[in-house]
N, C-alpha and C positions, 0 to 999 in steps of 0.2 A: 563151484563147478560151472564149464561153461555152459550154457544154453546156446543152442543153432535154430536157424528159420533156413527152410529150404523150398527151391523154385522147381518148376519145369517147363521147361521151353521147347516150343518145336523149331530146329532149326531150319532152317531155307538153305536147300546145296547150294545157291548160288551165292550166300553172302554169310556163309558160318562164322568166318574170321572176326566181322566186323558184328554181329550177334552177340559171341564171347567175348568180345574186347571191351565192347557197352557193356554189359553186365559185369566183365573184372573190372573196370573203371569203379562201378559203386560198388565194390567190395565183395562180390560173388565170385566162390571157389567151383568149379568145373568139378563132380564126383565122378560123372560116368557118361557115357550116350550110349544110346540103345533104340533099336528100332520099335518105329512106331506103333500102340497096341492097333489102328484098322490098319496100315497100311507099312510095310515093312521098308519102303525105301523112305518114309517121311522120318528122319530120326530126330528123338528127341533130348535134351540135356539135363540132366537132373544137378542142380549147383545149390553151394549153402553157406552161410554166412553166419561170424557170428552174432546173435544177436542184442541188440544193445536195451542199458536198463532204462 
């Protein structure tokens, strides 16, 4: 069975692109975004990978 490790990140509107592309780079899948729990325009990413033995 696989095993996952998962992150979360707050993104920066100004540089989201390049945020997710670093993380796809080392091997991080993008699950979902969703705004931030204090502050609703802060959004954050939730991504996961799988994890190695």
């Amino acid at each position: 069975m696989k095993k996952w490790e998962y992150a979360t990140v707050p993104l920066l509107v100004h540089a989201t692109k390049q945020i997710l592309d670093t993380w796809g780079e080392d091997g991080w899948e993008l699950v979902q975004v969703v705004p931030g729990p204090n502050n609703p325009e802060q959004l954050v990413a939730y991504l996961k990978r799988e994890k190695q033995a």
